[in-house]
C-alpha positions as CSV (number, residue, x, y, z in Angstrom):
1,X,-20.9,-5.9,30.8
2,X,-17.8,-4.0,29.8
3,X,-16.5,-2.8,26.8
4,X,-14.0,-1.2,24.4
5,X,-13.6,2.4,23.5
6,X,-13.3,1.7,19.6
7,X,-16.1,2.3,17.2
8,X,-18.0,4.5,19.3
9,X,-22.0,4.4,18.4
10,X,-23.3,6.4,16.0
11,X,-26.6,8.2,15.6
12,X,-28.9,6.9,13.0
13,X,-29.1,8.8,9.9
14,X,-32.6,9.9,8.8
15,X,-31.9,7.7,5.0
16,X,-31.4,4.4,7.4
17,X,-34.8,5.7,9.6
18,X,-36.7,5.5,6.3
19,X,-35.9,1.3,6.1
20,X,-36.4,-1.2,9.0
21,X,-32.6,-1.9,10.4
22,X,-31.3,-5.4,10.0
23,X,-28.6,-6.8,12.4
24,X,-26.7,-10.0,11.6
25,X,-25.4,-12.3,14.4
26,X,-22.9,-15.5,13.4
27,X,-21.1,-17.6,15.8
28,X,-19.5,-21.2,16.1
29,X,-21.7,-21.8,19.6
30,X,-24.8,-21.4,19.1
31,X,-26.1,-21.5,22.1
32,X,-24.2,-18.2,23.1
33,X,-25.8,-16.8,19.5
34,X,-28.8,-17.5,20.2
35,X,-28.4,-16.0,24.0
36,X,-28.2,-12.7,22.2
37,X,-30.8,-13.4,20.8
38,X,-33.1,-13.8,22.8
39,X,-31.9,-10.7,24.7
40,X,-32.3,-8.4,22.0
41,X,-36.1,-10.1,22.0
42,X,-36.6,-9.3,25.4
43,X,-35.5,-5.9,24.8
44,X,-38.0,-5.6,21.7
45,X,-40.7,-7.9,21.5
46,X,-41.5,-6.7,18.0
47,X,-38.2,-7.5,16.6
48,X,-38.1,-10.2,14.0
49,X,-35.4,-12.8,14.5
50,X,-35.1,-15.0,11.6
51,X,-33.4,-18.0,11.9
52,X,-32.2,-21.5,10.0
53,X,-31.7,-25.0,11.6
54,X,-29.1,-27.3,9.7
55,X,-29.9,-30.2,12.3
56,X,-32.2,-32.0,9.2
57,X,-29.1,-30.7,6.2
58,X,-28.7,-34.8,5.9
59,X,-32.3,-35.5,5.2
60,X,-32.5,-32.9,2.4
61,X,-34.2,-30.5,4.7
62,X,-33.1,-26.7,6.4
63,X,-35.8,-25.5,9.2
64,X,-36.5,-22.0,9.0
65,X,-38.1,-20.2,11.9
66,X,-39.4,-16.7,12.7
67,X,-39.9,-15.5,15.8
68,X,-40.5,-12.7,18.1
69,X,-40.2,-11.6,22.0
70,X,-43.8,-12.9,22.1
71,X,-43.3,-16.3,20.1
72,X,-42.6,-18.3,16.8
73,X,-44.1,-16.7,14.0
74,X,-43.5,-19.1,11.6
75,X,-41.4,-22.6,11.2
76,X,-41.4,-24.3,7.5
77,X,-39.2,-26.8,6.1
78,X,-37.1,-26.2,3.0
79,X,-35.2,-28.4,0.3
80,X,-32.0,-28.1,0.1
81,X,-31.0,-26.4,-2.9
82,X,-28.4,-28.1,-5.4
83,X,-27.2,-30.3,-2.1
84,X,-25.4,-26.8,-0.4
85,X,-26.9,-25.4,2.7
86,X,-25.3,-22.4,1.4
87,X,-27.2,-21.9,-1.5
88,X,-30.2,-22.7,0.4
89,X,-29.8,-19.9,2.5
90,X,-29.0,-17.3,-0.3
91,X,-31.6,-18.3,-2.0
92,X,-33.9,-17.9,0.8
93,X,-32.6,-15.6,3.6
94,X,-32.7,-12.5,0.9
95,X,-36.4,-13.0,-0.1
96,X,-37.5,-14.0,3.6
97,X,-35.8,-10.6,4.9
98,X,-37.6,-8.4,2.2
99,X,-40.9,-10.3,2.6
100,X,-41.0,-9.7,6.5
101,X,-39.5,-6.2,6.1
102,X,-42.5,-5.5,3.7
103,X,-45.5,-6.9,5.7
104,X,-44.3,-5.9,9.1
105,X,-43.3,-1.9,8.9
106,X,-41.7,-0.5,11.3
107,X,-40.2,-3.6,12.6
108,X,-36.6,-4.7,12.3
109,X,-34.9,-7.7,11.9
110,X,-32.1,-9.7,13.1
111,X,-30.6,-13.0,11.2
112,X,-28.9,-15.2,13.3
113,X,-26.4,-17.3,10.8
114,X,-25.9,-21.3,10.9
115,X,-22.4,-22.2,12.8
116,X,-20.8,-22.7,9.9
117,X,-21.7,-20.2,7.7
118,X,-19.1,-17.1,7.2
119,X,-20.9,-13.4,7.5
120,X,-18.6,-12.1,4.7
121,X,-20.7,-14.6,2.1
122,X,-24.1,-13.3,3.4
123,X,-22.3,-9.5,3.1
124,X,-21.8,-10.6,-0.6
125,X,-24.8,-11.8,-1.0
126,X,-26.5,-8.9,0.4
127,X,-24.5,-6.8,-2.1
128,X,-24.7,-8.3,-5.3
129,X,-28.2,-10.3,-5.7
130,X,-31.3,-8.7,-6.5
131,X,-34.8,-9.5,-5.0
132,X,-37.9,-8.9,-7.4
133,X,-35.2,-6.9,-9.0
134,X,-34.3,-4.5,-6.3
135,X,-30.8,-5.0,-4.5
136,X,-32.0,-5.8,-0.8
137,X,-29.9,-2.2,0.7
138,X,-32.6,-0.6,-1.4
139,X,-35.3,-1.8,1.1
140,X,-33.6,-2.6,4.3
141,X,-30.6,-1.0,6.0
142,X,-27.5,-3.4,7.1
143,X,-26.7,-2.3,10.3
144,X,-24.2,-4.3,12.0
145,X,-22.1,-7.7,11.7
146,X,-22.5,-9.0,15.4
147,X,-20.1,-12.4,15.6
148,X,-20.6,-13.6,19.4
149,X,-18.0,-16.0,20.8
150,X,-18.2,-18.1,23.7
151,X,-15.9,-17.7,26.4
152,X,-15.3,-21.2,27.4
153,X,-14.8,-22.7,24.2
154,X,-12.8,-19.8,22.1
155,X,-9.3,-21.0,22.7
156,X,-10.2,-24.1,22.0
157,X,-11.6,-23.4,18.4
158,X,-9.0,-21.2,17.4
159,X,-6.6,-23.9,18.3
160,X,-8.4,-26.6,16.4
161,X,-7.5,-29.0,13.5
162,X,-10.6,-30.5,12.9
163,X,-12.6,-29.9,9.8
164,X,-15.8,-29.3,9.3
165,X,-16.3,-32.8,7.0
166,X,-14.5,-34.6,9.9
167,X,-16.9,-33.7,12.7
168,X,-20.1,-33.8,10.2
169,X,-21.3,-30.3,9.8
170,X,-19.8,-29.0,6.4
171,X,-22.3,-26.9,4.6
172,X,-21.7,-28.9,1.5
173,X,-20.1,-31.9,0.1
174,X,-16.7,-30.4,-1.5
175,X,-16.8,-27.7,2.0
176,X,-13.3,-28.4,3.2
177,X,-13.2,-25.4,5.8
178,X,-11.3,-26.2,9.0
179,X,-13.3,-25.4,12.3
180,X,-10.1,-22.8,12.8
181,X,-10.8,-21.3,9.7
182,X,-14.8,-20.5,9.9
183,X,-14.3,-18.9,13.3
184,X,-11.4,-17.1,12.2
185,X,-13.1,-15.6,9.6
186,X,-16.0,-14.8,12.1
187,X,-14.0,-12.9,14.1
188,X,-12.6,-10.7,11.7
189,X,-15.5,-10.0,9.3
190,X,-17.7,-8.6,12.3
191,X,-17.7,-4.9,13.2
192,X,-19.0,-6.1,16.6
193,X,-17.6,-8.9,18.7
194,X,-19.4,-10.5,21.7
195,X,-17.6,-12.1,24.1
196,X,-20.2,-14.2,25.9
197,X,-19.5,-16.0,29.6
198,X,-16.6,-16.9,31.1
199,X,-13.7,-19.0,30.7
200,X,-13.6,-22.1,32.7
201,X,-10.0,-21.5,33.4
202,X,-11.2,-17.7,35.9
203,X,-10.5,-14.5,35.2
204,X,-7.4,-14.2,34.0
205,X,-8.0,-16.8,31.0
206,X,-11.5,-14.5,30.4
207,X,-9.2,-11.5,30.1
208,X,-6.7,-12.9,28.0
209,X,-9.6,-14.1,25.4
210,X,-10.7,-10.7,25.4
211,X,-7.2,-9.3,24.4
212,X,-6.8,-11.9,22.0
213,X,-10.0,-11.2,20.4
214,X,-8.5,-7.1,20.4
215,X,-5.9,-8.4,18.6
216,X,-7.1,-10.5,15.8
217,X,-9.8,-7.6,14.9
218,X,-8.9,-4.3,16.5
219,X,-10.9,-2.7,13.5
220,X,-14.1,-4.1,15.7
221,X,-15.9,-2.7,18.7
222,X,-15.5,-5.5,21.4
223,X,-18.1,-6.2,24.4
224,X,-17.7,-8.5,27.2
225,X,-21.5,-9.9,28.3
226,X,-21.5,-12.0,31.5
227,X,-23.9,-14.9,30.9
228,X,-25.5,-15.0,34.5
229,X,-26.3,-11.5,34.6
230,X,-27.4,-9.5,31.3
231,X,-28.8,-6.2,30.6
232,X,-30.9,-6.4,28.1
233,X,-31.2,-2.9,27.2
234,X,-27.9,-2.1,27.5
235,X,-27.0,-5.0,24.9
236,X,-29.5,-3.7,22.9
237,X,-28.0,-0.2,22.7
238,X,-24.6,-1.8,21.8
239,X,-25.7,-3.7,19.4
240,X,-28.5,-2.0,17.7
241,X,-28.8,1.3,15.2
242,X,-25.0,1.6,15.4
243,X,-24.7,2.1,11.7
244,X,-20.9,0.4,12.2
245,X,-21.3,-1.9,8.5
246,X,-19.3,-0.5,6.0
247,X,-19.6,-2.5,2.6
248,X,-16.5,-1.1,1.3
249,X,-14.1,-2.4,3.8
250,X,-12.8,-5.0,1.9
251,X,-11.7,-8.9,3.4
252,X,-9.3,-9.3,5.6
253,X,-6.8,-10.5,2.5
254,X,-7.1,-7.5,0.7
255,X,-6.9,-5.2,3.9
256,X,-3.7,-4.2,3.7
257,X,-3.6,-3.9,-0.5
258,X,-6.0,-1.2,-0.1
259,X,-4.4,0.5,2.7
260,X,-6.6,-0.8,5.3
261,X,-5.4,-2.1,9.4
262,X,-4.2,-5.6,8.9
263,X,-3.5,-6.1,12.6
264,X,-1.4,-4.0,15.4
265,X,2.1,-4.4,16.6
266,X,1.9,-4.9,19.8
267,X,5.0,-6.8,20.6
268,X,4.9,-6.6,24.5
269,X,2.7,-9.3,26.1
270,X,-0.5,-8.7,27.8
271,X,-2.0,-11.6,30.1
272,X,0.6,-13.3,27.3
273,X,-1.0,-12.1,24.1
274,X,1.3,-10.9,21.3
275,X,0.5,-9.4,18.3
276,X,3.9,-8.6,15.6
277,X,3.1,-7.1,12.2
278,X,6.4,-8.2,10.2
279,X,6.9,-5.5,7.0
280,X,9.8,-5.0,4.8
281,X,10.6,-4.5,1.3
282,X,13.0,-6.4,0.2
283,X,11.6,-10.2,-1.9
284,X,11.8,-13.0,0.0
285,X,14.3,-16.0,-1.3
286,X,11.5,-18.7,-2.0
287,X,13.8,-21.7,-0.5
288,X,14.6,-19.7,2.8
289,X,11.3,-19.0,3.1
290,X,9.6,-22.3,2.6
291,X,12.3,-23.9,5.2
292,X,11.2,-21.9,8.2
293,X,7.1,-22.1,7.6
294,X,7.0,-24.4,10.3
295,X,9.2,-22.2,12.9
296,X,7.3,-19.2,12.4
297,X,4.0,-20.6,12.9
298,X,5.1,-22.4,15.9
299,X,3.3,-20.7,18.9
300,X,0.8,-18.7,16.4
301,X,-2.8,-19.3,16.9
302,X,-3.6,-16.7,13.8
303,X,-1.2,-15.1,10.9
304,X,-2.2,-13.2,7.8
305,X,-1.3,-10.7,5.0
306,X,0.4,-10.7,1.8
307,X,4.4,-11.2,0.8
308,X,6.2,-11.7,-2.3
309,X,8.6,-13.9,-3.4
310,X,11.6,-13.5,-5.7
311,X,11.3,-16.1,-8.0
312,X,7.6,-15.2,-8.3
313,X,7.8,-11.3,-8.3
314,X,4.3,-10.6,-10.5
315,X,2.7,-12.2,-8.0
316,X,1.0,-11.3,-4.5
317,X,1.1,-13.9,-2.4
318,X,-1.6,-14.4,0.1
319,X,-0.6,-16.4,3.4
320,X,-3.5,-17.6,6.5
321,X,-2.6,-19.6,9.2
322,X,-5.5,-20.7,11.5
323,X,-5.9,-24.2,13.4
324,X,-2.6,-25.4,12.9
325,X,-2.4,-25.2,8.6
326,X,-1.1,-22.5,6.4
327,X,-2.8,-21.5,3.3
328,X,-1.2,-19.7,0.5
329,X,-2.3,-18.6,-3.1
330,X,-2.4,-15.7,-5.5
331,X,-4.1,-12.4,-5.0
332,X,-3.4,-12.0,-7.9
333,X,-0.8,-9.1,-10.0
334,X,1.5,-6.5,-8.4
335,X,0.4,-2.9,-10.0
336,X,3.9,-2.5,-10.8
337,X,4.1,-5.9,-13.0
338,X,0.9,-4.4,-15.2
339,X,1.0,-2.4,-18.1
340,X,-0.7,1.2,-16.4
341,X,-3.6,0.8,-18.9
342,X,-4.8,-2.4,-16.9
343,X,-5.0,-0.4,-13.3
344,X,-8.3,1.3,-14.2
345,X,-9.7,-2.4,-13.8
346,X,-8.3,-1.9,-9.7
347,X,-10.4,-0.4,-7.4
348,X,-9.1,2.9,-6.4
349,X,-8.1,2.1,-2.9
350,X,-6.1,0.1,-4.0
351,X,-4.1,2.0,-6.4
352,X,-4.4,5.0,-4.0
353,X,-2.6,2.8,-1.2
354,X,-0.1,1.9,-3.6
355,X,0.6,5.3,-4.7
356,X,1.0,6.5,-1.1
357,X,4.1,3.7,-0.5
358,X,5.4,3.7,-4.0
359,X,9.4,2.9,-4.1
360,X,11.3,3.9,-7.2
361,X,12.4,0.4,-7.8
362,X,10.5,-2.1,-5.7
363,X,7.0,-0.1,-7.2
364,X,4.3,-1.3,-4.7
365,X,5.5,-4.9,-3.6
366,X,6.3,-5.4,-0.1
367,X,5.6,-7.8,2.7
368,X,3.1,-7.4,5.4
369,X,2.5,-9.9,7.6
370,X,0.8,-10.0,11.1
371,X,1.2,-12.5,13.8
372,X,-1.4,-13.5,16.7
373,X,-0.4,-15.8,19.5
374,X,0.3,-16.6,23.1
375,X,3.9,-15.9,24.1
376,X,5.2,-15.2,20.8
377,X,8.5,-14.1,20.7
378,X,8.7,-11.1,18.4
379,X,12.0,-10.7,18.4
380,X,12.8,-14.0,16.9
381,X,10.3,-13.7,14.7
382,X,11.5,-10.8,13.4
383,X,14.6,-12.5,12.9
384,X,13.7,-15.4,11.3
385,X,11.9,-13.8,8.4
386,X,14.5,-11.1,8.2
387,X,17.3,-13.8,7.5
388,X,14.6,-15.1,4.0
389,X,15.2,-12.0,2.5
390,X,17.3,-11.3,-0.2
391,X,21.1,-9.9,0.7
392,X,22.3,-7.0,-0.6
393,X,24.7,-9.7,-3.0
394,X,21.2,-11.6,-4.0
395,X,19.7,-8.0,-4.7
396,X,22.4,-7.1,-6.8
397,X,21.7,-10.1,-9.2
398,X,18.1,-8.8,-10.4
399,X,15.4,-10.3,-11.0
400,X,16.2,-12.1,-14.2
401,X,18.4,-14.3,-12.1
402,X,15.8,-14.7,-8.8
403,X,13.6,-16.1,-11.9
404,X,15.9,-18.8,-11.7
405,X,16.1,-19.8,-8.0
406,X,14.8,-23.4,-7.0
407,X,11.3,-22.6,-5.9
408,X,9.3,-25.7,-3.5
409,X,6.4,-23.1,-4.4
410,X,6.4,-23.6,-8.5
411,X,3.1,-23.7,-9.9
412,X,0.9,-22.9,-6.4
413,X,0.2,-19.4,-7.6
414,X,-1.0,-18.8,-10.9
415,X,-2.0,-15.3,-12.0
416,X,-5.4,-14.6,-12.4
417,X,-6.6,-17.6,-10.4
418,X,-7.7,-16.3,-6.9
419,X,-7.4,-19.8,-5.6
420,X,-5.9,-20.2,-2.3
421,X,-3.8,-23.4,-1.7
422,X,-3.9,-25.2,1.4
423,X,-0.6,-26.7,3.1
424,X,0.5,-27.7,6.6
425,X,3.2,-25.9,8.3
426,X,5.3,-27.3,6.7
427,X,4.6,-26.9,3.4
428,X,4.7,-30.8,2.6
429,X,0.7,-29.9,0.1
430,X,1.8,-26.9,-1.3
431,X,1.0,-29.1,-5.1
């Protein structure tokens, strides 16, 4: 097993020793999930693994089951709640974890996550909703976000254009997600990545997985596990009592608002990985723009980060690319297009990142935009998103007259609808 030098383990803390520890595992493949699963078990028979089975989601019917290094525990049946699996499992992974937590002390827990189901909602969840009236960090500590990936199959998902609808596993009727986009989202959620096996491809296609997972969350700490020969207790120390969740570190859209890593420029390959973070100040020219979303998205297996457009200059514009499609929508206002009353309602990272960059007459809009893929050439890139910018003549004009520029993005982004709008690269179903 080998792994990274970021986010080195730290010691528990004596608060976190007063509450059973609770470490979250997702991943597309679940039999690699459920692989560290089981090790952890065998590490710690008295750990509690909780667990829920979609296989009976078209009968009306989630499985959930409770186990431990020494057997199942328990295994009931539940209705699906208001036809969502999601729901379901809010509903029922909160009180399940506080239950267990209470009547077995001095045991912790992991929850291993459905395929489909994104850890930043179960964050959320864990955040916001109370159980018996007590928020559940009141009675068990979050320890980690684990998301395990399976070597063989990575690229492969990354690179996908199926939806979730399409190939039968969405987690509710109206679920829409791509396959690209849950285990995306994964990946960059986790503060742990497990990289599980081995490519089919040898070595070389192992070790450029591993740098491309580096790449697309280099705010993680990354560990390679080789499937035929595991150690469980050093997987255990990895994973476990490494108090890396923080709740504050906001999504990956709103990383780089608040001053947070949105992804490294690493411009020279490595085992053909590149990683270009594009950032300038200037607005981009809306038609300019839209004509080259296919070119820049080309050989990109991930892009993300915010921009802003001249014809829409209130606006923050988000942009994902994953699995072949672009998404764009609103993040809603620039600080500089509200009235300095209405920042108090910001969170302060926010306006502290701003404050930190603030230009005397852009204010805080910029673009920031980071690019993932396999012999990108950054260079070009660079160039082609340089040339959608405004020129110094355009500049000149202000913005009562970029106001006025033919925009194929009118109407995608309304204000204070944080709504993000899906289109293909080339922007055909941006309406």
């Amino acid at each position: 097993m080998t792994s990274s030098p970021q986010a080195p383990i730290r010691v528990e803390t004596a608060d976190a020793g007063t509450r059973p520890s609770l470490t979250v595992l997702s991943g597309f493949w679940p039999a690699a999930t459920f692989a560290v699963a089981r090790t952890l078990l065998a590490a710690d028979p008295s750990l509690l693994l909780v667990r829920h089975d979609l296989a009976g989601i078209r009968d009306g019917v989630v499985r959930r089951v409770v186990r431990t290094g020494t057997g199942i525990v328990e295994d009931e049946r539940i209705a699906l709640a208001h036809g969502c699996a999601s729901c379901t499992l809010r509903e029922d992974v909160l009180p399940t974890l506080v239950r267990l937590a209470r009547d077995n002390p001095g045991h912790d827990l992991v929850l291993m996550l459905p395929e489909v189901v994104e850890p930043e909602a179960v964050a959320a969840a864990c955040a916001h909703h109370l159980v018996d009236g007590t928020p559940l960090t009141d009675l068990i500590h979050v320890d980690s976000y684990v998301t395990v990936l399976d070597a063989e199959h990575l690229l492969d998902g990354v690179a996908s254009t199926d939806d979730l609808a399409t190939l039968g596993i969405q987690a509710a009727e109206d679920d829409h997600r791509g396959l690209a986009d849950v285990v995306v989202r994964q990946i960059e959620y986790a503060d742990t990545l497990v990289l599980w096996g081995r490519s089919r491809e040898g070595e070389f296609d192992t070790g450029r997985i591993a740098v491309l997972l580096q790449r697309m969350a280099p705010w993680a700490a990354h560990f390679r596990v080789d499937g035929d020969l595991v150690d469980a207790d050093a997987l255990t120390r990895h994973l476990r009592h490494t108090h890396r969740h923080r709740p504050e570190t906001p999504g990956v859209l709103a990383r780089g608002l608040q001053g947070f890593a949105l992804g490294t420029h690493e411009p020279e390959a490595d085992c053909g990985v590149v990683s270009a973070v594009f950032r300038a100040r200037r607005p981009f020219h809306p038609r300019r723009l839209h004509d080259v979303l296919e070119d820049v998205n080309a050989d990109v297996i991930r892009s993300r980060g915010h921009l802003w457009l001249a014809s829409q200059p209130d606006t923050v514009v988000a942009w994902e690319f994953a699995g072949g499609g672009l998404t764009m929508g609103s993040l809603g206002h620039w600080l500089v297009s509200l009235p300095e009353p209405d920042w108090e309602h910001v969170c302060d990272q926010r306006r502290l990142a701003a404050a930190l960059e603030w230009d005397p007459y852009y204010g805080d809009r910029h673009q920031h935009l980071v690019f993932i893929g396999l012999d990108v050439d950054p260079v070009e890139l660079h160039r082609t998103l340089a040339d959608c910018l405004l020129t110094d003549a355009e500049l000149a004009d202000g913005e009562e007259v970029w106001r006025t520029y033919h925009d194929p993005f009118a109407g995608c982004f309304p204000l204070g609808v944080a709504e993000l709008t899906d289109t293909d690269t080339e922007g055909a179903r941006l309406a």
